[in-house]
N, C-alpha and C positions, 0 to 999 in steps of 0.2 A: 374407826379410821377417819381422816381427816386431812383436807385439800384445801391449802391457802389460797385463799384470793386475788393473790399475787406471788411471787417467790420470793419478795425481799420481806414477807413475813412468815415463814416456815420456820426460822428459830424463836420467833416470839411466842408463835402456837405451841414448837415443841418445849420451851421452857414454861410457858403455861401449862402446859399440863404435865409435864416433871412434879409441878405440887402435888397431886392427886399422890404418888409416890411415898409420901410423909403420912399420908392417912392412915390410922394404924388401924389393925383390926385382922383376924383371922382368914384373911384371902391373898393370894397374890395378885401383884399388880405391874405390870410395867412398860415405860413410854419408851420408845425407839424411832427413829426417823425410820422410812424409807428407802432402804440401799439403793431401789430402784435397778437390779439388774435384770429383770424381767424384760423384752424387749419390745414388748407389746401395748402392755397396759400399766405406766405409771402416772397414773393421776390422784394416786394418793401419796402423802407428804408424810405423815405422821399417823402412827398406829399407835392404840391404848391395848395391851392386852391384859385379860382380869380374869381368876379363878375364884367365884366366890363359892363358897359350902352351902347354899341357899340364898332363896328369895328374901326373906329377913336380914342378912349380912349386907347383899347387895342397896336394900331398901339402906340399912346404917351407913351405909359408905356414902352413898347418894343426899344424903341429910348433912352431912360433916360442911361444914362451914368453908373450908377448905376446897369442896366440891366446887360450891358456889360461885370463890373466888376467881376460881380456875373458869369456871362460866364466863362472866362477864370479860376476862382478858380475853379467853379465844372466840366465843361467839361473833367479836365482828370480826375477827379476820381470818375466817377460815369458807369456804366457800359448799362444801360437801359435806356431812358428819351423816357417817355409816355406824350403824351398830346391828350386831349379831345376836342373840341370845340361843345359846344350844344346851340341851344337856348335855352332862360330861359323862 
C-alpha cells in the first residue's frame, strides 16, 4: 500500500507500479488505486496486491529488473509504503 506525497502524484506512483504487472512468473499481481470509499481512513492511494506460491517465487519477482525500475520512479514520490506478508 502506498501514499503520495502529494496528490498531483498519485497517477505517477500508480503507473509506476502498473510495471510490476508485466513481470512474468507464476503468481498473481495487481495494481489498483484506492476507491477511497471508506469514510474514515483514506490515506492510502495505491494498493499492490500479490499471490506468490512461495518465498523463492517472491524472492524472483523482487530481482526482476522491472522491480527496480518501478523502485526508483515511485520511491521519491510516494510518502508511506505498507507491506503485509501473510500466509495464505
Amino acid at each position: 500500500m502506498f501514499s503520495a506525497k502529494s496528490p498531483e502524484n498519485i497517477d505517477a506512483i500508480y503507473q509506476g507500479l502498473k510495471m510490476l504487472e508485466t513481470i512474468e512468473g507464476g503468481w498473481l499481481l495487481r495494481v489498483t488505486k484506492n476507491t477511497k470509499v471508506d469514510q474514515i481512513a483514506n490515506d492510502i492511494d495505491v494498493v499492490v496486491y500479490g499471490e506468490f506460491p512461495d518465498e523463492a517465487a517472491l524472492a524472483l519477482y523482487k530481482s526482476n529488473s522491472v522491480y527496480e525500475d518501478c523502485t526508483a520512479i515511485v520511491r521519491p514520490l510516494r510518502d508511506k509504503r505498507i507491506a503485509v506478508d501473510i500466509p495464505a
